[in-house]
C-alpha positions as CSV (number, residue, x, y, z in Angstrom):
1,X,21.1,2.1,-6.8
2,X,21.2,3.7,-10.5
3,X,18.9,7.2,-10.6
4,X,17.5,8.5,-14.1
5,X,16.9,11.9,-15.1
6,X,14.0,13.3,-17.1
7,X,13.8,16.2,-19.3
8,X,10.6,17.1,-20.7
9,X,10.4,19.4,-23.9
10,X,7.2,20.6,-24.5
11,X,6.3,22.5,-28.3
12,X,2.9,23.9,-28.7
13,X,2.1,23.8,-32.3
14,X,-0.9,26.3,-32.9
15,X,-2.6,24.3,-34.9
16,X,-5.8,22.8,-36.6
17,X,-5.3,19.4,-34.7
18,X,-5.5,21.3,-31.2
19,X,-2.0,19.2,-30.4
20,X,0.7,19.6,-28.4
21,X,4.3,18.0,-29.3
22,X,5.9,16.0,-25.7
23,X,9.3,14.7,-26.3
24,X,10.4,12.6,-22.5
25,X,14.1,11.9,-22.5
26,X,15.2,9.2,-19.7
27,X,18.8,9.7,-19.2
28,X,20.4,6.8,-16.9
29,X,23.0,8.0,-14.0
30,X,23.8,3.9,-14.7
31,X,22.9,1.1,-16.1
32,X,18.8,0.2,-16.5
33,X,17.4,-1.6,-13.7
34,X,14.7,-2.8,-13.6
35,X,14.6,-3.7,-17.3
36,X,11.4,-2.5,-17.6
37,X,10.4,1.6,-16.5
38,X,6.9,2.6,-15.6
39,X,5.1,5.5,-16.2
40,X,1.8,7.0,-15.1
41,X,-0.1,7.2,-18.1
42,X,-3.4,9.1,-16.4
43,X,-6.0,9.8,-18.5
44,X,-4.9,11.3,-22.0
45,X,-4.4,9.1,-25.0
46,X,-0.8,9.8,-26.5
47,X,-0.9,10.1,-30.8
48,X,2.3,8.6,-32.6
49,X,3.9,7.9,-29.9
50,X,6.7,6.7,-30.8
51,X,10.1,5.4,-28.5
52,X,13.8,4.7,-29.2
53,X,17.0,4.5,-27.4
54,X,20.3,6.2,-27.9
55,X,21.9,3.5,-30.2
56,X,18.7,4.3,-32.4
57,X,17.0,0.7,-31.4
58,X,13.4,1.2,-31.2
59,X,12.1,0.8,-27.6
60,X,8.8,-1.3,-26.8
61,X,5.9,-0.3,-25.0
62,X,2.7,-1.2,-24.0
63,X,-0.8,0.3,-21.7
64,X,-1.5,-1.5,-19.2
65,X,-4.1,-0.5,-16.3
66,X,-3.0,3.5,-16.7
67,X,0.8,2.8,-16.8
68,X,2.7,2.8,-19.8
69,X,5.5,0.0,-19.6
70,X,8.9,0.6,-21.5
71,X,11.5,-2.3,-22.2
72,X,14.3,-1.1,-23.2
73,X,16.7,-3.8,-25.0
74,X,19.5,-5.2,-23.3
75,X,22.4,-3.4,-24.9
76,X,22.4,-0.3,-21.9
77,X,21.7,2.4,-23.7
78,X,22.8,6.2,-22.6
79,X,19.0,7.2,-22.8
80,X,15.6,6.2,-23.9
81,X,13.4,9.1,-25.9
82,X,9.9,9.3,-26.0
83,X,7.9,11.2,-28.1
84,X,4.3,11.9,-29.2
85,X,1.2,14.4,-29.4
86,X,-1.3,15.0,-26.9
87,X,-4.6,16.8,-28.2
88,X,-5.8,19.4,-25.3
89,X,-9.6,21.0,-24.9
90,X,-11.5,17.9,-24.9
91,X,-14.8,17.2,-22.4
92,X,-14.3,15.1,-19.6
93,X,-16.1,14.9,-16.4
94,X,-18.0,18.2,-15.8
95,X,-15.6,20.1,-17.4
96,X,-13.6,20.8,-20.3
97,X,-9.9,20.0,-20.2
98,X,-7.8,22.6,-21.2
99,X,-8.2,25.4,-23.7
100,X,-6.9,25.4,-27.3
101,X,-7.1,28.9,-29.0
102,X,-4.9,30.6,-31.7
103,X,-3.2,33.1,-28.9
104,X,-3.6,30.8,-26.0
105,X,-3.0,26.9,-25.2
106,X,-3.3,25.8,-21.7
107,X,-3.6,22.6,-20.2
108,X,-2.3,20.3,-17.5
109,X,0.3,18.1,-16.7
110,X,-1.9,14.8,-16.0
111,X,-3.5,15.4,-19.1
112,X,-0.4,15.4,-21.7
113,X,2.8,13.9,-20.0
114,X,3.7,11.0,-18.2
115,X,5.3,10.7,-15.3
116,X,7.4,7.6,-13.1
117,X,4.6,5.4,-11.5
118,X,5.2,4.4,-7.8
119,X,2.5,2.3,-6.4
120,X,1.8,4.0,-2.8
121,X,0.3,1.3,-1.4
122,X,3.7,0.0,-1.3
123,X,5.1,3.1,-0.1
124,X,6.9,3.4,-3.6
125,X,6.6,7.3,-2.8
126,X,9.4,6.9,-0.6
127,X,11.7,5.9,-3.3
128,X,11.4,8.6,-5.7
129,X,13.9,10.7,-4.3
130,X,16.2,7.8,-5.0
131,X,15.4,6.7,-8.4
132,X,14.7,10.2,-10.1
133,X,17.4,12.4,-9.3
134,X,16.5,15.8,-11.5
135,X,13.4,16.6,-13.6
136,X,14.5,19.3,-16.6
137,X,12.1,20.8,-18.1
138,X,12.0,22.9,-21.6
139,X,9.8,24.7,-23.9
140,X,9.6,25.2,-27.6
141,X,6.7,27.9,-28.0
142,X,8.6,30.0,-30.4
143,X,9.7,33.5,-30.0
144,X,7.6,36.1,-28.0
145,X,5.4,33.7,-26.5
146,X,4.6,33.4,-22.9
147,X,4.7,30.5,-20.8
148,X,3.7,29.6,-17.4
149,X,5.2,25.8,-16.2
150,X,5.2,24.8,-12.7
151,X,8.1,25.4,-10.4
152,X,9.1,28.4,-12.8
153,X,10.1,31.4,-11.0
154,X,8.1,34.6,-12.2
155,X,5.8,32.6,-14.5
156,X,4.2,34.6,-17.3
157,X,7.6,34.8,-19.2
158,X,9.4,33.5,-21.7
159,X,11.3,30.1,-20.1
160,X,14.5,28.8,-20.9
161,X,14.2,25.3,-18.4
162,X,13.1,24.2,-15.0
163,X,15.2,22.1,-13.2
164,X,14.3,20.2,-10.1
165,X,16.9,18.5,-8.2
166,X,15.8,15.6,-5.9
167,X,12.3,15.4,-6.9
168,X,10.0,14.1,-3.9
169,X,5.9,13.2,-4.4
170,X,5.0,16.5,-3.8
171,X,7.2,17.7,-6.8
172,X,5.6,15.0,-8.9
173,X,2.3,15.4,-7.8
174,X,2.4,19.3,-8.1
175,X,3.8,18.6,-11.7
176,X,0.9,16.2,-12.8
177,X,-2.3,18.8,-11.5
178,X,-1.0,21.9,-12.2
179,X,-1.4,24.3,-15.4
180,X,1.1,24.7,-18.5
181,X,0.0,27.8,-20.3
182,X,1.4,29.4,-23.9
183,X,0.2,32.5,-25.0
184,X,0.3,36.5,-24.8
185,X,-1.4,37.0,-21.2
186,X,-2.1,40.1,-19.5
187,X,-0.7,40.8,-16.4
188,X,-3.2,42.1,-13.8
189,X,-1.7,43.2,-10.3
190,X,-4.3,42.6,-7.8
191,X,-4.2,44.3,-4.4
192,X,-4.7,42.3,-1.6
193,X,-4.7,42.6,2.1
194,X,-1.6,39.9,1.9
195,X,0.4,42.0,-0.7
196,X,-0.8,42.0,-4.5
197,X,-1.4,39.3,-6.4
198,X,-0.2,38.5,-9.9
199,X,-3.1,37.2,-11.7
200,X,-2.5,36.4,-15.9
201,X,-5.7,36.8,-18.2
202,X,-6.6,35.1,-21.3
203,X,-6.0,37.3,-24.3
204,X,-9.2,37.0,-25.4
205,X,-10.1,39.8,-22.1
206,X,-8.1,42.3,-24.2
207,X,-10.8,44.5,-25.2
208,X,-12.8,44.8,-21.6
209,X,-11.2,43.1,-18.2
210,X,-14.7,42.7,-16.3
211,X,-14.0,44.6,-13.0
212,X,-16.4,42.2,-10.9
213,X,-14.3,39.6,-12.1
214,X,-11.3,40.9,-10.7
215,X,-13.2,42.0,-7.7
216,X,-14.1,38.4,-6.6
217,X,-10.9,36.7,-7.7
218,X,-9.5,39.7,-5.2
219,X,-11.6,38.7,-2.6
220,X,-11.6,34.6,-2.7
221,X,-7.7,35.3,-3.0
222,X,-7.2,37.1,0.2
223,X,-10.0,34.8,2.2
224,X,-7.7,31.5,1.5
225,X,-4.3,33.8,1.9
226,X,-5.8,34.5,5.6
227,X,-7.1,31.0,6.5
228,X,-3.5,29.4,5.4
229,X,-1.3,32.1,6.9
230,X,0.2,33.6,3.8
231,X,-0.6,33.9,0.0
232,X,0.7,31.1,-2.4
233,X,3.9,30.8,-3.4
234,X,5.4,30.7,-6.9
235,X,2.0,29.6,-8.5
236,X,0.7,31.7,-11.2
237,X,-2.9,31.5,-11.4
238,X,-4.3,31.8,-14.9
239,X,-7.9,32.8,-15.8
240,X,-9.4,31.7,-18.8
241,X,-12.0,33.2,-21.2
242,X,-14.8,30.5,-22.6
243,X,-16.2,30.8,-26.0
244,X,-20.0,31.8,-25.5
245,X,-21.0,28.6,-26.5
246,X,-19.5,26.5,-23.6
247,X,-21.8,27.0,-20.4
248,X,-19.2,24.4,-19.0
249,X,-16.2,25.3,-16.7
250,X,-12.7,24.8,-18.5
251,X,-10.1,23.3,-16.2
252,X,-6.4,23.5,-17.5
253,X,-4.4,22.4,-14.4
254,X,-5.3,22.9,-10.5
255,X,-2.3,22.4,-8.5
256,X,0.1,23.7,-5.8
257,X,2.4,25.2,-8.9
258,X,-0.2,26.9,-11.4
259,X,-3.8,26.9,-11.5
260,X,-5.3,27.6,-15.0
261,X,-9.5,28.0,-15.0
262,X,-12.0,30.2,-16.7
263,X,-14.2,32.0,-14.1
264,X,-17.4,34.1,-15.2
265,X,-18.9,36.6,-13.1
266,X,-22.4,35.9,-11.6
267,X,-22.0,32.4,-12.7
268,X,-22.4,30.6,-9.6
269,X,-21.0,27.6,-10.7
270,X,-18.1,29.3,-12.1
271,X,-17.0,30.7,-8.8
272,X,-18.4,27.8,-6.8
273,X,-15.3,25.8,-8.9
274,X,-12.6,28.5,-8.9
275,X,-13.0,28.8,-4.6
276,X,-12.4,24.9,-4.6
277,X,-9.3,24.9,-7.2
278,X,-8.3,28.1,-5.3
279,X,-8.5,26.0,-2.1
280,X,-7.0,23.1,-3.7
281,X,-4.2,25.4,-4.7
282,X,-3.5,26.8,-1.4
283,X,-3.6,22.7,0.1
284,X,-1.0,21.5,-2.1
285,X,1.5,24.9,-2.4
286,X,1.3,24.6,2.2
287,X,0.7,21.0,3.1
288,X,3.1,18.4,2.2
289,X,1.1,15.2,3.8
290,X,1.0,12.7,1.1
291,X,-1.5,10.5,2.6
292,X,-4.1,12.4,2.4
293,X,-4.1,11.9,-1.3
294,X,-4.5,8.4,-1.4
295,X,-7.5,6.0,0.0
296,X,-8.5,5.6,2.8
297,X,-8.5,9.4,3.5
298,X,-9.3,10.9,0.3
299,X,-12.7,12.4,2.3
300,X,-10.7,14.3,4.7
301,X,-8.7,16.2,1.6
302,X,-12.1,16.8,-0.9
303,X,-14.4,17.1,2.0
304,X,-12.6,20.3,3.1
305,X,-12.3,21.7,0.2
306,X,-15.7,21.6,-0.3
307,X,-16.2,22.4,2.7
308,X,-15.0,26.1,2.5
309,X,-15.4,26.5,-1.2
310,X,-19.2,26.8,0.9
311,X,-17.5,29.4,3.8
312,X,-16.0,31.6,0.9
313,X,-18.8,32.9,-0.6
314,X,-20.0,34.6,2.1
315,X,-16.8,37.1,1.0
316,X,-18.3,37.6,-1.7
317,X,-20.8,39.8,-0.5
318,X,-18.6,41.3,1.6
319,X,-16.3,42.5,-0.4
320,X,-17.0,42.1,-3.6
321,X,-19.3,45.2,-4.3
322,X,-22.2,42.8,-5.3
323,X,-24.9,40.8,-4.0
324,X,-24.8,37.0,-4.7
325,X,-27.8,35.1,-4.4
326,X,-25.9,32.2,-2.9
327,X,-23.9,31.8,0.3
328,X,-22.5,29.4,3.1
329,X,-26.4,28.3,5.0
330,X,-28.0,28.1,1.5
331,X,-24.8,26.3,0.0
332,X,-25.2,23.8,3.4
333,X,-28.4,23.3,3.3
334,X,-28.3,22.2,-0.5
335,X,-25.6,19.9,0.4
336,X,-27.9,18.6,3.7
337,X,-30.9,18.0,1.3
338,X,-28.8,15.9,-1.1
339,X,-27.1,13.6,1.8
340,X,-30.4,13.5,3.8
341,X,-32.6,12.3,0.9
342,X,-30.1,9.7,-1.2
343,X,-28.4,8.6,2.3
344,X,-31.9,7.3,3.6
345,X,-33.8,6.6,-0.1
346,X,-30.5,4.4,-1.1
347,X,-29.1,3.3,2.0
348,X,-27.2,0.2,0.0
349,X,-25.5,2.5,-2.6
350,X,-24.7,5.4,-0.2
351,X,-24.2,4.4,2.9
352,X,-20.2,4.5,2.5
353,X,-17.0,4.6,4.8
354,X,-13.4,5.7,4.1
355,X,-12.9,2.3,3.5
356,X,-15.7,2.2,0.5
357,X,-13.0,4.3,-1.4
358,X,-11.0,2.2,-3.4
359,X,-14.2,0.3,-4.5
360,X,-16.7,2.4,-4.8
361,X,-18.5,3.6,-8.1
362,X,-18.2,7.4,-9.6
363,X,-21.3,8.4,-8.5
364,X,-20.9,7.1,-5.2
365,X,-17.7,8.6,-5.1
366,X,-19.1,11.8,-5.7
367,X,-21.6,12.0,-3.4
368,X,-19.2,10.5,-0.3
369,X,-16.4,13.1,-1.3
370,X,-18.9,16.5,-2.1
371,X,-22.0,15.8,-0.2
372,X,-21.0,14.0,2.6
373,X,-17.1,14.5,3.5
374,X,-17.8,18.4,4.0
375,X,-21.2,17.8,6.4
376,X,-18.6,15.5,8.0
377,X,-16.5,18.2,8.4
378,X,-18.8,20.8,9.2
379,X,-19.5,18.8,12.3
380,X,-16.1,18.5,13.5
381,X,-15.7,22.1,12.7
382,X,-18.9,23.2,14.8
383,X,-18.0,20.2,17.9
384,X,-14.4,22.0,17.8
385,X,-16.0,26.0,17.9
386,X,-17.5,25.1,21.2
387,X,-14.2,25.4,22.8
388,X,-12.0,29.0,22.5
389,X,-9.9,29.3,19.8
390,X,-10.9,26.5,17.8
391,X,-12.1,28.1,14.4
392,X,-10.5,26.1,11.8
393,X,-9.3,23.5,13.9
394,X,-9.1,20.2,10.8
395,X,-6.8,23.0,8.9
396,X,-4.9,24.8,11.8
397,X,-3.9,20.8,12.9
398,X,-2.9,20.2,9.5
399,X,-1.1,23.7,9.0
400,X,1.1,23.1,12.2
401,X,2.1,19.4,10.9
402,X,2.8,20.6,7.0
403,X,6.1,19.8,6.6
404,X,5.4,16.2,7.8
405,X,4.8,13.4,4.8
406,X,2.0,11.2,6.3
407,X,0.0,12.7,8.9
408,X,-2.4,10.5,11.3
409,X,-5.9,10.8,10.1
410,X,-6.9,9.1,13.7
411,X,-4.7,11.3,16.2
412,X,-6.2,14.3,13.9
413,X,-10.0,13.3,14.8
414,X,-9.0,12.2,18.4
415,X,-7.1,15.8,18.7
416,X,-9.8,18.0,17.3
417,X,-12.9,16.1,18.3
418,X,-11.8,15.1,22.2
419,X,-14.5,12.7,23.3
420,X,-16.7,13.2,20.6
421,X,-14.3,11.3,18.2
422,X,-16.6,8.2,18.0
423,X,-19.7,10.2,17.0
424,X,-17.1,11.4,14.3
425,X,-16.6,7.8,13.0
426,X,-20.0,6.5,13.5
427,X,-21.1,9.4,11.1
428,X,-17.9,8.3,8.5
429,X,-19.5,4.5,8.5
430,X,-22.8,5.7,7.9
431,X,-24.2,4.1,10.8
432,X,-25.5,7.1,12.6
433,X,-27.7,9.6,10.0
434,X,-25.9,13.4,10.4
435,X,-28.3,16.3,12.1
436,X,-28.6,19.2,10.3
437,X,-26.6,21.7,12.5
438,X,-27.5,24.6,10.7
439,X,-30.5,27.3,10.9
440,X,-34.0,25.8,9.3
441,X,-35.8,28.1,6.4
442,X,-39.5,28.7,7.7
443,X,-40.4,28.7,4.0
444,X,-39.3,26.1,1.4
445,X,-39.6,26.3,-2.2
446,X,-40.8,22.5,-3.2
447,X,-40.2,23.0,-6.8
448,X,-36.6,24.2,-6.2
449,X,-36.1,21.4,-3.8
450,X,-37.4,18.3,-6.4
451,X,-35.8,19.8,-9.1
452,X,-31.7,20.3,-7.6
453,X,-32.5,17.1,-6.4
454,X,-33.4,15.5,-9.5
455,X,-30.7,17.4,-11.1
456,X,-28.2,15.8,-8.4
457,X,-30.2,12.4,-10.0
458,X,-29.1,12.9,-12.8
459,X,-25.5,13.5,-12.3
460,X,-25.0,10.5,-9.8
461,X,-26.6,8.7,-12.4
462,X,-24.8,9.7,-15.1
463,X,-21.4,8.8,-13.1
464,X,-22.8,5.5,-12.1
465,X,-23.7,4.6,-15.9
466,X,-20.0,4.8,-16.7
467,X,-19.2,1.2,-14.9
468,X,-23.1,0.1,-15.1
469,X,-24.7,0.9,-18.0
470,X,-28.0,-0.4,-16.9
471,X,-27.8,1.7,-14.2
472,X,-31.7,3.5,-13.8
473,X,-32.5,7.0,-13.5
474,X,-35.2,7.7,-11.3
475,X,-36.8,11.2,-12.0
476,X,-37.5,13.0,-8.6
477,X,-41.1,14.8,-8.5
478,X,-43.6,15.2,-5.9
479,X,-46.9,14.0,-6.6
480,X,-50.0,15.4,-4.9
481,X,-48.3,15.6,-0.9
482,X,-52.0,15.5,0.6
483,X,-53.0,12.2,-1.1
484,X,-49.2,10.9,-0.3
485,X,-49.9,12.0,3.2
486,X,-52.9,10.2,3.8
487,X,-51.8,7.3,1.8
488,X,-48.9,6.7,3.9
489,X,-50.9,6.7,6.9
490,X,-53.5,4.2,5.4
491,X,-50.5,2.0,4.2
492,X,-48.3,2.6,7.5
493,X,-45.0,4.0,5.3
494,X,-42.6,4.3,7.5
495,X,-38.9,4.9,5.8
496,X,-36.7,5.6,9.1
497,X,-36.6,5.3,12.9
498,X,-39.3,7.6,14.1
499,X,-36.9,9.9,15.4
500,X,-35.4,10.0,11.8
501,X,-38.3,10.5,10.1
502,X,-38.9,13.8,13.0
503,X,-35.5,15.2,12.1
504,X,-36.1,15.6,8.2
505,X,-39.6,16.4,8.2
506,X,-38.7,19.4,10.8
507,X,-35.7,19.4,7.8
508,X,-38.2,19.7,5.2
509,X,-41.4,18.6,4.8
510,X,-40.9,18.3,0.9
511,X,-38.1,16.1,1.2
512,X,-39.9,13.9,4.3
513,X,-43.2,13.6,1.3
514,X,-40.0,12.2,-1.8
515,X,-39.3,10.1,1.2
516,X,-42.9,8.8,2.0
517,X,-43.7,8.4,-1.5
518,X,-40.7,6.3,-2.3
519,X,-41.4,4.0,0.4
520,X,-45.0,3.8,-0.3
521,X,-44.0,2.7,-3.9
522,X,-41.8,-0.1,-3.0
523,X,-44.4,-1.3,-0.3
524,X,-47.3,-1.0,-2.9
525,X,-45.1,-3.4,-5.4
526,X,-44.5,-5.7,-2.2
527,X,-40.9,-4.6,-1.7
528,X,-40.8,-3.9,1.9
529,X,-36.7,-3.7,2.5
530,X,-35.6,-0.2,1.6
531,X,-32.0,-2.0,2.1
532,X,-32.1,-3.8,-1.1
533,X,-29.3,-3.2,-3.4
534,X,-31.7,-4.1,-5.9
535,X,-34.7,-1.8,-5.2
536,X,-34.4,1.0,-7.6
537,X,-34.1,-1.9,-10.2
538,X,-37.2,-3.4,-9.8
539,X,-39.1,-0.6,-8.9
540,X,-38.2,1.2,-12.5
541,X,-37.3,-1.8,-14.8
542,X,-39.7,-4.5,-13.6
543,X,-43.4,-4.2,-15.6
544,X,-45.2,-5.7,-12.6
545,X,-44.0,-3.8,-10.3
546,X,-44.1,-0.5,-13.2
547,X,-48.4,-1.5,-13.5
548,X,-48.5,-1.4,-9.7
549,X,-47.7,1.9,-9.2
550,X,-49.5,3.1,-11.9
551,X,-52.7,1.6,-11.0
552,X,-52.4,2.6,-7.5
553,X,-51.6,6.4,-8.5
554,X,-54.9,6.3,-10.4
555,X,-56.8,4.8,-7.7
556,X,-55.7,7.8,-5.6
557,X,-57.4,10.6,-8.2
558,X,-54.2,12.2,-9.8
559,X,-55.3,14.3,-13.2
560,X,-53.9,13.6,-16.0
561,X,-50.5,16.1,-16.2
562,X,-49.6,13.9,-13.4
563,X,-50.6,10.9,-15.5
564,X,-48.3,11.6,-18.3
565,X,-45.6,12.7,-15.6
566,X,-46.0,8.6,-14.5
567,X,-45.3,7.7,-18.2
568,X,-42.2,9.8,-18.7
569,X,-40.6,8.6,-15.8
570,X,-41.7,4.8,-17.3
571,X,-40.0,6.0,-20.4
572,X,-36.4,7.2,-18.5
């Protein structure tokens, strides 16, 4: 079989246009074959892109469902060349992507260069070793510029090439997340209890390098060095400065090679997302399972990162010569609310399975892999601490099989679960509602509570509206609980098994009321089966059903603030 090898240049231009110029030589070790070579064309949109061969014939190409197809002509030429621009910084997601500044550029590989496809489904990550036989990779930042590119040894300095021999997935993989970074860091040695860590800072943290930041990078740093056994290995981490007017977290890269990402101190969603991409980081530089990055077990490799980005903070205030508000039981709880209230509000959009993955929406997506996944795995996690020596028992399992390419997801559960494996799954399919296993506040805050969770509304929603458009936004508030109370019991509202309904009202009586009074709406517009795919629909688009409500809200006395709360949500 004929192998190709790649050589990426990459020339960051400093400029107005925030672009970045990618040149992609394919050089063949034979002739083509296939005719045609795919490439992974993620997410990024490539400008002037432009492709020819080395007989100067130009080169075809076309998008086509995130691949980018070349067809080379038939007279077997010595290489094909792509080139073309990528423009880095723009919002995606939650986050910004990369960071475009006149002394710094970062961004990462999945967002500005294309790599060989292979379909994994068809176990096509088996043959990249044999079709790609080296990956080169160059820079053209210009003269006293530094550089940070994954798989460079002692990253933070000027680079003449990388070269990979023998690329596997992992290489690939490690490639496509992590962080390429131009620009004149500062090198910050940070003492930890695993030996120091090499940490590069924006420039723009020239004139004052905030000691709590390096505090709590110092501390997240040595809590994942512990729980994987060692500190990462060749993966600069880069932190980024935000202009004050993004409140937004930029992400230039999280991988097992380089990790670039602005972190604020205090900001608790700042540090919330630098644990995970620390954790993330640490996974993918120690595990080389490639399964776990593809469906059906995509919850096993999000949910635990999740999982202890929630176990880290509590190092925080520990070590980190501060007091954070926020910290593993409160970060567990918040996650408890959100799966205990959509799970049994929505039971036909989030009642999911690892086999939902592949055809899920967004926002159901993101409430299986970040609300779910780690409750999931905090179960396991507290069935597996009843024996000695189990602490970390999902990881430690994993850690002892790294080297391995496809690890059993089943022998895993059946390993660190014992006979308690089938509660596992039947909490996985959604057919058995999760306890909460972890200590109950005497005191809840209801305004707190209706407000994350209408804030968690709004996100699922805004997901959800990216394949649906119609999709309905239902704003969480809690009308007068006494008058919901006594309606329910006049109206007979019952939302769950009665041993359900025990379990979150001993939860939290706020969320047992949203609960109560969702029900009670749907049975007041006639709509008795909370299983309905098409409940939220017609309880919020329907005019009937919209009148209903309203006149049965008046007929219970609200005032009029909760009046004109009834007409906004109409209006959303």
């Amino acid at each position: 079989m004929s192998t190709i090898k790649i050589e990426y240049t990459i020339k960051p231009q400093f400029n107005e246009e925030k672009t970045v110029e990618i040149n992609m030589k394919i050089i063949r070790d034979g002739i083509f074959s296939p005719v045609k070579i795919i490439l992974g064309s993620s997410s990024f949109n490539p400008i002037d892109a432009k492709c020819m061969d080395s007989d100067g014939n130009e080169v075809l190409f076309s998008a086509e469902d995130n691949k980018l197809i070349l067809e080379p002509s038939g007279s077997n030429p010595q290489y094909i060349d792509l080139s073309y621009k990528v423009k880095i910084g723009d919002f995606s997601g939650s986050a910004y992507q990369g960071i475009y500044k006149d002394d710094l550029i970062a961004f990462s590989g999945e967002g500005s260069l294309f790599f060989p496809y292979f379909d994994y489904d068809q176990e096509g990550h088996g043959n990249i070793g044999r079709t790609v036989s080296k990956i080169v990779i160059k820079t053209d930042a210009g003269s006293g510029i530094k550089e940070v590119v994954p798989y460079q040894k002692n990253g933070g300095k000027q680079l003449e090439s990388v070269e990979i021999n023998n690329p596997d997935w992992n290489v690939i993989y490690n490639l496509s997340k992590s962080c390429y970074a131009f620009g004149d860091f500062i090198n910050k040695y940070i003492k930890g209890r695993n030996g120091d860590v090499n940490i590069l800072f924006d420039p723009a943290y020239k004139s004052q390098l905030p000691d709590e930041t390096v505090r709590v990078i110092g501390s997240l740093y040595d809590y994942y060095a512990e729980l994987f056994g060692g500190g990462l290995e060749d993966c600069p981490i880069i932190i980024l400065k935000n202009d004050r007017a993004k409140e937004n977290t930029t992400v230039a890269g999280i991988g097992g090679k380089s990790l670039g990402i602005s972190m604020e101190p205090g900001n608790e969603n700042d540090i919330r997302t630098f644990s995970h991409s620390l954790y993330s980081a640490f996974f993918d530089n120690k595990i080389n399972a490639v399964n776990l990055h593809y469906q059906p077990n995509l919850w096993l490799y999000k949910g635990l990162a999740t999982y202890y980005e929630n176990l880290s903070l509590d190092c925080l205030g520990e070590n980190a010569g501060k007091n954070y508000r926020f910290n593993s039981s409160d970060g567990f709880a918040e996650l408890y609310s959100r799966y205990i209230y959509f799970r049994l509000k929505e039971p036909s959009m989030y009642k999911l399975s690892p086999a939902d993955e592949k055809s899920a929406l967004q926002g159901q997506l993101q409430f299986f892999f970040y609300t779910e996944a780690p409750l999931v795995i905090k179960s396991i996690e507290d069935m597996a601490e009843t024996a000695p020596a189990k602490k970390n028992a999902l990881l430690t399992y994993l850690l002892e099989y790294r080297a391995e390419k496809n690890i059993n997801v089943g022998e895993l559960m059946l390993a660190v679960a014992g006979e308690r494996e089938e509660l596992i799954r039947n909490y996985l399919s959604g057919d058995t509602i999760m306890p909460y296993s972890g200590s109950i506040s005497e005191k809840e805050e209801p305004e707190i509570i209706t407000r994350r969770l209408d804030d968690y509304e709004r996100l699922l929603c805004s997901w959800n509206q990216q394949e649906i458009p119609i999709y309905p936004y239902d704003r969480i508030f809690l009308l007068e609980p006494e008058k919901i109370a006594d309606a329910s019991i006049a109206e007979n509202v019952v939302f769950a098994s009665k041993q359900t309904e025990e379990m979150v009202g001993n939860f939290s009586p706020t969320i047992f009321m949203l609960l109560k009074q969702y029900k009670l709406r749907a049975d007041v517009c006639g709509l008795k089966d909370i299983n309905d795919p098409l409940l939220k629909y017609k309880l919020l688009s329907d005019e009937v059903n919209i009148n209903k409500w309203n006149e049965y809200i008046k007929n219970l006395g609200l005032d009029s603030e909760n009046d004109e709360i009834i007409e906004d949500k109409k209006s959303n």
